[in-house]
C-alpha positions in Angstrom: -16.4 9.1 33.7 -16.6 6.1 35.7 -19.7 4.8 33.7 -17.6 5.0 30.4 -14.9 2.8 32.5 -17.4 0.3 33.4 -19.2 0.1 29.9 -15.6 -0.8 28.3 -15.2 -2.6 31.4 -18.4 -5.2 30.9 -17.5 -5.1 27.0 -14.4 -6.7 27.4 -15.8 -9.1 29.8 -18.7 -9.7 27.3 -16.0 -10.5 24.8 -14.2 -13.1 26.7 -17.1 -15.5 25.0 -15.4 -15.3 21.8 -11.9 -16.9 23.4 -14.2 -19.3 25.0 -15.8 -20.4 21.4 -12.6 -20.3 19.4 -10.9 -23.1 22.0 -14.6 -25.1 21.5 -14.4 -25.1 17.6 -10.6 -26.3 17.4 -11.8 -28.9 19.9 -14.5 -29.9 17.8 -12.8 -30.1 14.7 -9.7 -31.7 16.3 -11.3 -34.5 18.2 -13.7 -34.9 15.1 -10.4 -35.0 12.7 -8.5 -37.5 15.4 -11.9 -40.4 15.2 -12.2 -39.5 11.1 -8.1 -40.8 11.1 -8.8 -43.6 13.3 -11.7 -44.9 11.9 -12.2 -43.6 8.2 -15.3 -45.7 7.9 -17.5 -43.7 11.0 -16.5 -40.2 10.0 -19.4 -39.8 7.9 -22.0 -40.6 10.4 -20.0 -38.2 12.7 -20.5 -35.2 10.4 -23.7 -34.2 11.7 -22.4 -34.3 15.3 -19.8 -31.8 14.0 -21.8 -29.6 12.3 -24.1 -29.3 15.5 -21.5 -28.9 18.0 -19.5 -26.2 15.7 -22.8 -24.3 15.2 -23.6 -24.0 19.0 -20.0 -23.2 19.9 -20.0 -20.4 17.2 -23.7 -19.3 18.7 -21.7 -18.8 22.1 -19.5 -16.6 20.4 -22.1 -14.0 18.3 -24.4 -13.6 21.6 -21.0 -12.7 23.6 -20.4 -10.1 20.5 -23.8 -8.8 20.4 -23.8 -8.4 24.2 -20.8 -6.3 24.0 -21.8 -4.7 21.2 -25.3 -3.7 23.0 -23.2 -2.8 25.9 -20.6 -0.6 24.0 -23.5 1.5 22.0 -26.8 1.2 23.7 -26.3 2.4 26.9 
């Protein structure tokens, strides 16, 4: 009983990644829309900068959901 407790346990914790990339991809996207207002003319050589910093934040996220997907059904 209490290894079911800790599985959900360590799931839940495993999840906590995915709060961590949400805040990291609005803060992306937000700081990367604030410079694109300021200076219309950069933005475009920013993009790649976005793209890269949204796809590593969103990596964060899927290993913290496979992890507690692992933990939930493979042990």
């Amino acid at each position: 009983m209490e290894a079911e407790a800790a599985k959900f346990i360590g799931a839940g914790l495993a999840g906590t990644a995915l709060i961590g990339a949400g805040i990291g991809i609005g803060s992306i996207f937000s700081k990367y829309l604030e410079g694109a207002l300021r200076n219309p003319s950069a933005a475009a050589g920013q993009r790649t900068n976005l793209l890269l910093g949204f796809a590593l934040c969103e990596a964060t996220g899927l290993f913290g959901f496979v992890l507690a997907m692992i933990i939930l059904f493979a042990f």
